[in-house]
C-alpha positions as CSV (number, residue, x, y, z in Angstrom):
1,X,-37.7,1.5,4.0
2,X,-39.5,4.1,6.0
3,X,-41.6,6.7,3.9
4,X,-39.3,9.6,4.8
5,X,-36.2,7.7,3.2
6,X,-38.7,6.6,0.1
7,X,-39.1,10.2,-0.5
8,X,-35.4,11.5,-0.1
9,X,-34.0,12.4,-4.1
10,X,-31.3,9.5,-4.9
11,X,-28.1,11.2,-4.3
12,X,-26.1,12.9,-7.8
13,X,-23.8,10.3,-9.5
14,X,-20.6,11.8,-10.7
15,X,-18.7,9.3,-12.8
16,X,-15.1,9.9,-13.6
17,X,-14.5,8.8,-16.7
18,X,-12.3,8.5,-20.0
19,X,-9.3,7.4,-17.4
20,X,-7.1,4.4,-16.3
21,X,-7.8,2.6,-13.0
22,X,-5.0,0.9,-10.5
23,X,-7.4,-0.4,-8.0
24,X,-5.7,-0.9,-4.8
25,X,-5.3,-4.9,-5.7
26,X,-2.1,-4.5,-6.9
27,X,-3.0,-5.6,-10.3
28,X,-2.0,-3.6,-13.3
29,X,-3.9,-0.4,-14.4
30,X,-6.5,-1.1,-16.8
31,X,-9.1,1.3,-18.4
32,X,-12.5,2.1,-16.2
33,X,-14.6,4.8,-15.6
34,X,-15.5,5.1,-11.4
35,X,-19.1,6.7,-10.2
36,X,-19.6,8.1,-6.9
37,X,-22.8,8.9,-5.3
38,X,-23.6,9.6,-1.5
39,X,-20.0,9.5,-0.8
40,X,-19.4,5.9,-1.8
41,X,-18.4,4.1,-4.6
42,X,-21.0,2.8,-6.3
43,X,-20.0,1.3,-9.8
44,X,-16.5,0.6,-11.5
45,X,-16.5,-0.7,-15.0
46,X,-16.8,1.1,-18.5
47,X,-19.2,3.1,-20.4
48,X,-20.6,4.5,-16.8
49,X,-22.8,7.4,-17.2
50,X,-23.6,9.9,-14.3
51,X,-25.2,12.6,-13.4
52,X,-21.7,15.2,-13.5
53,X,-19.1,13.8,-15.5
54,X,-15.0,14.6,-14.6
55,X,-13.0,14.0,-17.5
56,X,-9.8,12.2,-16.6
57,X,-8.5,11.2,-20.0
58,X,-4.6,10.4,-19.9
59,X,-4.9,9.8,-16.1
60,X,-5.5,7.2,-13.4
61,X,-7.2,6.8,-11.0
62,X,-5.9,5.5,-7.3
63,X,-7.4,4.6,-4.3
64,X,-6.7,7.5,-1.5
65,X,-3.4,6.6,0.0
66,X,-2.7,5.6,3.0
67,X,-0.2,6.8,5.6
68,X,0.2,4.0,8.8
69,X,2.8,5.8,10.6
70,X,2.4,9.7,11.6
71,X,2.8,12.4,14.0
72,X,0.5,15.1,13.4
73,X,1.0,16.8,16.6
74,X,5.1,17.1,15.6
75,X,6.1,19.8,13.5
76,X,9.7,18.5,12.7
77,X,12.7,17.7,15.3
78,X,13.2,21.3,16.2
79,X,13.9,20.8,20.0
80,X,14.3,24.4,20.8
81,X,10.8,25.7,19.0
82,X,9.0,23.1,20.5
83,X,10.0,23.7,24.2
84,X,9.1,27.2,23.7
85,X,5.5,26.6,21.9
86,X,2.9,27.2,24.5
87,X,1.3,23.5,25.8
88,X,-1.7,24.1,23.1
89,X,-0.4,24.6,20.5
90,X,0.4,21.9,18.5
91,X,-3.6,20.6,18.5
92,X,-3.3,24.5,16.3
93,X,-0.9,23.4,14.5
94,X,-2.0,19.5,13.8
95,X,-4.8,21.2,11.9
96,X,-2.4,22.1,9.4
97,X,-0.6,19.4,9.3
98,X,-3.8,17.4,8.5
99,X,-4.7,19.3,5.9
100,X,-1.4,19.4,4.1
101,X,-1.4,15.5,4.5
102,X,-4.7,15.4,3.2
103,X,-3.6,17.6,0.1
104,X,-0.9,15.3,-0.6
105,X,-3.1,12.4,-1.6
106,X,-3.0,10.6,1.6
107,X,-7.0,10.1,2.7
108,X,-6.5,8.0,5.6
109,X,-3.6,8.3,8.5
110,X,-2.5,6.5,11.6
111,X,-1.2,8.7,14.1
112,X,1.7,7.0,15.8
113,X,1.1,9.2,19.1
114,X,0.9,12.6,20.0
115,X,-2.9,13.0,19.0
116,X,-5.6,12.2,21.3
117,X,-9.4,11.7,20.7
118,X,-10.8,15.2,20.4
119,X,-8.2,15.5,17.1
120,X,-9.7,12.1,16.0
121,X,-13.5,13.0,15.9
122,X,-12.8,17.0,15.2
123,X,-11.5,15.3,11.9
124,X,-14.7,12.9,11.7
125,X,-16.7,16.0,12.5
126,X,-15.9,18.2,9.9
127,X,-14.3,20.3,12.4
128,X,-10.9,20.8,10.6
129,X,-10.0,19.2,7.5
130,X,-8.4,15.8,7.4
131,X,-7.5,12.1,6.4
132,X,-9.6,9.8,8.3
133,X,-7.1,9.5,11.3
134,X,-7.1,6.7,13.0
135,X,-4.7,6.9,16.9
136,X,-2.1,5.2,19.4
137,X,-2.4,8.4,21.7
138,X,0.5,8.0,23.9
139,X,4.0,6.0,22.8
140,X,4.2,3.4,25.9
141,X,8.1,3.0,26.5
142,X,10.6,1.9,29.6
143,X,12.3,3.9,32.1
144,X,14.8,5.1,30.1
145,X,13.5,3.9,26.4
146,X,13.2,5.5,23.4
147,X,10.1,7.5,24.7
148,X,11.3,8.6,28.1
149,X,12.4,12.2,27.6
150,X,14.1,13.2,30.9
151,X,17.6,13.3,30.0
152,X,20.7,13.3,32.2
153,X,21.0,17.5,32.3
154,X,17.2,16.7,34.2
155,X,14.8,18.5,31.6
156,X,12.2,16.4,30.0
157,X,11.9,16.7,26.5
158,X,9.9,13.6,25.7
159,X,7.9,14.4,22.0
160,X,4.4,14.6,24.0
161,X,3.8,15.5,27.6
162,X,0.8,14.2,28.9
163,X,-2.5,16.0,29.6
164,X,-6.2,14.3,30.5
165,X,-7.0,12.5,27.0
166,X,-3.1,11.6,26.6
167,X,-2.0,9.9,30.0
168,X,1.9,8.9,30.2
169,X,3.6,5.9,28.2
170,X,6.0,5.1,30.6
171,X,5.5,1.5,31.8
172,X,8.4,-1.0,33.8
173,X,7.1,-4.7,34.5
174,X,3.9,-6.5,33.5
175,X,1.8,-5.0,35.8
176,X,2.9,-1.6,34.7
177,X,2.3,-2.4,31.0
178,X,-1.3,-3.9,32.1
179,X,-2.2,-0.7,33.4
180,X,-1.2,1.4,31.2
181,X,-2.3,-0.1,28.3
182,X,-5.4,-0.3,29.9
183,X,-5.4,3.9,30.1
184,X,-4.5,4.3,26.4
185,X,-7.3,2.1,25.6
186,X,-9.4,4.2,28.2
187,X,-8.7,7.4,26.2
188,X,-9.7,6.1,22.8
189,X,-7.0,4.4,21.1
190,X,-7.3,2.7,17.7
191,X,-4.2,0.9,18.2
192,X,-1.6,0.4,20.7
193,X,2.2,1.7,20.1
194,X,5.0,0.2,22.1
195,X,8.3,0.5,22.0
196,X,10.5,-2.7,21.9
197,X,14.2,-0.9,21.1
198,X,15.8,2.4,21.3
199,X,15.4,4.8,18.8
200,X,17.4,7.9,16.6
201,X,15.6,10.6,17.8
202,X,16.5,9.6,22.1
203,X,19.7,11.1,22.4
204,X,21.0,8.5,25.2
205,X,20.3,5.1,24.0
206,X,20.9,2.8,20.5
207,X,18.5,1.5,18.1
208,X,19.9,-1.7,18.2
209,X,19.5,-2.5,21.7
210,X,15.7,-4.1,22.7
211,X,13.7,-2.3,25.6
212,X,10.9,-4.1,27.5
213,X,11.1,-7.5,27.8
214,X,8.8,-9.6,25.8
215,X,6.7,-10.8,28.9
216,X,5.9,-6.6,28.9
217,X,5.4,-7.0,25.5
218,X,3.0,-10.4,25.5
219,X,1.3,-8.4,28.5
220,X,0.7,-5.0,25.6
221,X,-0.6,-7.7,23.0
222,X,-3.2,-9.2,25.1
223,X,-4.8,-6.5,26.6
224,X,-4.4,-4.9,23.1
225,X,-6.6,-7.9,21.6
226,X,-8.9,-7.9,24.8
227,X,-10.0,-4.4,23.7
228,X,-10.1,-5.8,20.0
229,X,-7.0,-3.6,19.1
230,X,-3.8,-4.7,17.9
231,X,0.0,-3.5,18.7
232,X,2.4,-1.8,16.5
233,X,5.6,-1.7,17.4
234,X,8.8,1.0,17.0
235,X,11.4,-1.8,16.4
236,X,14.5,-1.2,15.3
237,X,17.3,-3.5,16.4
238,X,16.8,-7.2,15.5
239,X,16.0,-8.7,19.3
240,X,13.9,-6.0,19.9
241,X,11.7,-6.4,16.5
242,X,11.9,-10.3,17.1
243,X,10.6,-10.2,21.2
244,X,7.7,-7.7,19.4
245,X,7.0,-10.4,16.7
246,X,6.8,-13.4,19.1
247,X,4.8,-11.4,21.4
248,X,2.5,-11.2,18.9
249,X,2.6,-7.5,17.7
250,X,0.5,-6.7,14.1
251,X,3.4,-4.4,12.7
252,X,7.2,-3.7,13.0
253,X,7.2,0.0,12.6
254,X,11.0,1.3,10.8
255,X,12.7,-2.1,11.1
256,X,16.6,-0.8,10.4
257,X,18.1,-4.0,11.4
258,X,16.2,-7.0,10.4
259,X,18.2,-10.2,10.2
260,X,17.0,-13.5,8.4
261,X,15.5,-14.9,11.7
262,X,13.7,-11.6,12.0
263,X,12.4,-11.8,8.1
264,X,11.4,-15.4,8.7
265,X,9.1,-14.6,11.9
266,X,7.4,-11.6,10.0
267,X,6.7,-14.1,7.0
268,X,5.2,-16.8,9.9
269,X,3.3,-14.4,11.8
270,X,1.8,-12.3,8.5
271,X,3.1,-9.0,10.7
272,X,4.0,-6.0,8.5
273,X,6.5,-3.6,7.8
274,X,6.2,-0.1,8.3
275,X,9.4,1.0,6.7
276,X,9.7,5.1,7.3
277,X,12.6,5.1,5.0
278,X,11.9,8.8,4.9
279,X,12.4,9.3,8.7
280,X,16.1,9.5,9.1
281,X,16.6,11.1,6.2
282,X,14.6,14.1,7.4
283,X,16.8,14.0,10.3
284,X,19.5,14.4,8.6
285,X,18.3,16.7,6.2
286,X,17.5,19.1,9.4
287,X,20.7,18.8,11.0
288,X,22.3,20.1,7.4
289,X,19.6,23.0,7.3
290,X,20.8,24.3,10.7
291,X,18.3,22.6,13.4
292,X,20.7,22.0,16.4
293,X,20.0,18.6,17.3
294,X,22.7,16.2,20.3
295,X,25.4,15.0,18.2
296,X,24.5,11.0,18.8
297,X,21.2,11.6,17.0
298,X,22.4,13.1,13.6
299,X,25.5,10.3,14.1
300,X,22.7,7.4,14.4
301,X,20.6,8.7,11.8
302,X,24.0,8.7,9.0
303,X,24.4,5.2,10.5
304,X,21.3,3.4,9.9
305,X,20.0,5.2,6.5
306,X,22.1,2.1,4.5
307,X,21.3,-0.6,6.8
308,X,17.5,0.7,6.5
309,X,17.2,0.4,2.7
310,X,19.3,-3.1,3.0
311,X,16.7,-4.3,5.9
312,X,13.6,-3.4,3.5
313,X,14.9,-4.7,0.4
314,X,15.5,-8.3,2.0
315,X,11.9,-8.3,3.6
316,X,10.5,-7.2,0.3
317,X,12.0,-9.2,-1.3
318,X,11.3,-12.2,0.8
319,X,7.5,-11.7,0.8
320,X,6.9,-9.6,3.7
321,X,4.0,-7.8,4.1
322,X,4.3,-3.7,4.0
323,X,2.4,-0.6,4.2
324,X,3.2,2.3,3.0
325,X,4.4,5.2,6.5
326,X,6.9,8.1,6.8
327,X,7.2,9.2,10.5
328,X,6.0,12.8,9.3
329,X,6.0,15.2,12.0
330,X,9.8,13.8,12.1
331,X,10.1,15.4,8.4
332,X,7.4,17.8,6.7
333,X,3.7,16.8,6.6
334,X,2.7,17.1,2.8
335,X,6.0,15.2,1.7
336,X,4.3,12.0,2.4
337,X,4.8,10.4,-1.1
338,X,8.3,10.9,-0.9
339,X,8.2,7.5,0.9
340,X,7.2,6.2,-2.6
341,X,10.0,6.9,-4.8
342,X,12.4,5.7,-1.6
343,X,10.6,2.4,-1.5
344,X,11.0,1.7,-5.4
345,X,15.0,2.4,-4.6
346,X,15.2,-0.5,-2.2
347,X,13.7,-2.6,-5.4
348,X,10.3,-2.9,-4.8
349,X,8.1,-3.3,-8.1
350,X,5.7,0.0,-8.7
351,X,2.8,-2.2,-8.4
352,X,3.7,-3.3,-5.2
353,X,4.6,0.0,-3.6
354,X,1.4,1.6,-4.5
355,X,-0.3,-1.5,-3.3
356,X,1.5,-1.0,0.1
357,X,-0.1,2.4,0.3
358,X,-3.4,1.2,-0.2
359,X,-5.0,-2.2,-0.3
360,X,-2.3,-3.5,2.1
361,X,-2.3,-0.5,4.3
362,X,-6.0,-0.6,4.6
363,X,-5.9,-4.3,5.1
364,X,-3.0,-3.8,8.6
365,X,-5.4,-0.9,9.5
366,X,-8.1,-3.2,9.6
367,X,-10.2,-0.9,7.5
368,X,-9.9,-2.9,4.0
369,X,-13.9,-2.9,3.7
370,X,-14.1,1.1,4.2
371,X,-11.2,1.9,2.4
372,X,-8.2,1.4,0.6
373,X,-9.5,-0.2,-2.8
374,X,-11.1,1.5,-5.7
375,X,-14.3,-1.5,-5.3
376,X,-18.3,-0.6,-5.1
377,X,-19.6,0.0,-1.3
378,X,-16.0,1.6,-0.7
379,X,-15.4,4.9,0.2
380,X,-15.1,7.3,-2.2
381,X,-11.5,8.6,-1.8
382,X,-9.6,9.0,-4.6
383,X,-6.6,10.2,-6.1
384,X,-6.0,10.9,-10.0
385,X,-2.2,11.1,-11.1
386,X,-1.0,12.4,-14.2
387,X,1.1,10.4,-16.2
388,X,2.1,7.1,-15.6
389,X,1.6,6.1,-11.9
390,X,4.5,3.6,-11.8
391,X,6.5,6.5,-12.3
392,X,6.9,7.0,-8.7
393,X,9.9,9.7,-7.6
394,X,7.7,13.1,-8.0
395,X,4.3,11.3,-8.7
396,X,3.2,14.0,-5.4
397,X,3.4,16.9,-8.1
398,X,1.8,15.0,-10.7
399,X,-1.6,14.4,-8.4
400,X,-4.6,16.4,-10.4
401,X,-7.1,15.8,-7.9
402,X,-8.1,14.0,-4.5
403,X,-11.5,12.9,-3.5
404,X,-12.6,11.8,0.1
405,X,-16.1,10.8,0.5
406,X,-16.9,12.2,-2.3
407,X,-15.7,15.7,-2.4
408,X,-13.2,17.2,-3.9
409,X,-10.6,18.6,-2.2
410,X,-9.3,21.9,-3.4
411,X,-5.2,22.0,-3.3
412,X,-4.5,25.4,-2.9
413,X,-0.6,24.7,-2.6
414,X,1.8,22.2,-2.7
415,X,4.2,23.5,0.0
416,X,4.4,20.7,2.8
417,X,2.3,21.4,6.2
418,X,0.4,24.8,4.8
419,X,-3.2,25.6,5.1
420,X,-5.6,25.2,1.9
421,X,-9.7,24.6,1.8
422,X,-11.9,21.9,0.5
423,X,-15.0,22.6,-1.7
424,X,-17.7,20.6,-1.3
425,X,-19.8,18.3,-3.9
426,X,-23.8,17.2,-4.1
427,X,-21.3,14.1,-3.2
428,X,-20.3,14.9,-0.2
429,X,-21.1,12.3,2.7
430,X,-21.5,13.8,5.6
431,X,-17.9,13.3,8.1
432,X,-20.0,11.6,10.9
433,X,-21.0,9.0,8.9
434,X,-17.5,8.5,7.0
């Protein structure tokens, strides 16, 4: 201990207290009190005493949810508004949608492409106002996949154009795949995003048909775990989501059509699902509200909304690991719990759908010894719910407060993807060091 850190006042404990604690475990809630100090957790037990005390009588008390599958640089499906938005701004724009997320209970995020690095550490810098983001930068996708966005009229309308710290996804052949990898890994990535079948949102080809082969695919794992990264995958048809399992990817990102073979791989390989049960949904929910979108999209997102819940139920019900993600930037950012309630529908216990937004989120994002649990040396990010937290349709407008690191975020509005401000606390750790 030097004599300058011997000398520095021990940092204000607050202690929540008088509450109910679900701790990220998936066990049942049970009555604690929680104390923060220096941004961490730092005791979890009863009769805690602090230096500030926050009554939470009648609530719990939740780890900070997670959200492993975003866009934050997306601002819905609106084709039109986006070709018309200058190049810059959606990095605006992703402010807002950070914050909104961030309001909604959801302390850490895994952006599923579209943000580079300098959103990542403006967020760890306490430049704008954000759930710890972690990044894939750049969807990698064939010649004529899911993420290729010049379409047959000739215009290009892929979701993210490239620019220096987002080069392009678009890969054909090992060597292709090695190279291009190697570039997203080059430009920061936390995680690698590849697409092994078509998609709802590509107008001109079917989520039930695989793309990239799986020696592509082994190619995007290995240089993935050279660079100590791992490989999600947007898999939606079941050869597609099986050549991404046996190729070794971490997660099956949306999973419509998962067959028993495909449930039995995820199960041997300990892969997740990332179910976005919201995503077509928001999709269709657009085309109602007047966004002109091609025909085949809205028809493919009608079509797999029953086979989506079906798919999810099985796997959960099988054992399959899941976290807890949305595809927001498809729908509104700030609707993230939504996900929630459409999880329980597909017959998922409470306990285990709030344990796919935390401890077993944190655990796929590799974070589960920063985050994620409600445990001492943890980071202080909280959420307290009124009312019984099983109670999962609507539990977004029963949150009463968020923490992260520490501080308490002020929730200035509920509407999805608007602006509000944070205050700080004496517990506030600073964002470098988060």
């Amino acid at each position: 201990m030097t004599a300058a850190s011997a000398n520095r006042p021990a940092p204000r404990r607050t202690v929540l207290h008088g509450g109910s604690l679900f701790d990220g475990t998936g066990a049942a809630p049970a009555a604690a009190d929680v104390v923060l100090a220096g941004g961490r957790i730092v005791e979890v037990g009863t009769g805690l005493d602090g230096d500030d005390g926050v009554d939470v009588s009648g609530q719990t008390i939740l780890p900070g949810f997670f959200d492993c599958h975003v866009h934050v640089t997306m601002a819905g499906v609106d084709v039109m508004r986006r070709i018309n938005q200058p190049f810059s701004y959606e990095f605006f724009q992703a402010g807002r949608h950070l914050k909104a997320t961030l309001d909604a209970g959801v302390t850490t995020v895994r952006d599923a492409g579209g943000a580079d690095a300098g959103l990542r550490e403006a967020v760890r810098d306490g430049l704008i106002e954000g759930p710890r983001t972690l990044i894939a930068i750049t969807i990698i996708g064939q010649t004529g996949g899911h993420s290729d966005g010049l379409l047959r009229s000739g215009y290009d309308l892929r979701l993210s154009h490239p620019h220096p710290g987002r080069p392009s996804g678009l890969a054909d052949g090992p060597d292709e795949m090695r190279r291009v990898v190697r570039q997203v890994i080059r430009a920061g990535a936390d995680v690698i995003k590849v697409c092994s079948t078509g998609g709802v949102l590509s107008p001109d080809d079917n989520p039930r048909h695989a793309q990239f082969g799986r020696d592509e695919l082994t190619v995007a794992v290995a240089e993935a775990e050279a660079a100590g990264l791992s490989v999600m995958s947007h898999a939606q048809g079941p050869v597609g989501i099986k050549n991404a399992l046996l190729a070794g990817a971490r997660s099956i990102e949306h999973g419509i059509y998962l067959d028993d073979q495909a449930i039995e791989l995820m199960l041997e390989s300990g892969a997740w699902l990332v179910p976005t049960l919201v995503a077509p949904l928001a999709v269709i929910e657009a085309a109602a509200g007047g966004v002109q979108l091609a025909p085949s999209v809205v028809r493919k997102a009608v079509e797999v909304a029953e086979a989506h819940q079906d798919s999810v139920r099985r796997a959960a019900l099988a054992g399959v690991r899941i976290a807890m993600g949305t595809d927001s930037g498809v729908g509104p950012h700030g609707d993230n719990l939504r996900e929630l309630g459409l999880m329980a529908e597909c017959g998922m216990r409470p306990a285990d759908v709030l344990y796919a937004a935390t401890g077993s989120a944190a655990e796929l994002c590799g974070l589960a010894e920063v985050a994620g649990r409600v445990a001492p040396g943890l980071a202080a990010d909280l959420v307290v719910v009124d009312g019984d937290p099983y109670e999962l349709t609507g539990i977004a407008d029963r949150i009463a407060q968020v923490w992260q690191g520490g501080r308490r975020v002020v929730r200035t509005t509920r509407t999805p993807s608007a602006p509000t401000a944070t205050e700080h606390t004496e517990n506030e750790e600073p964002a470098h060091a988060r």
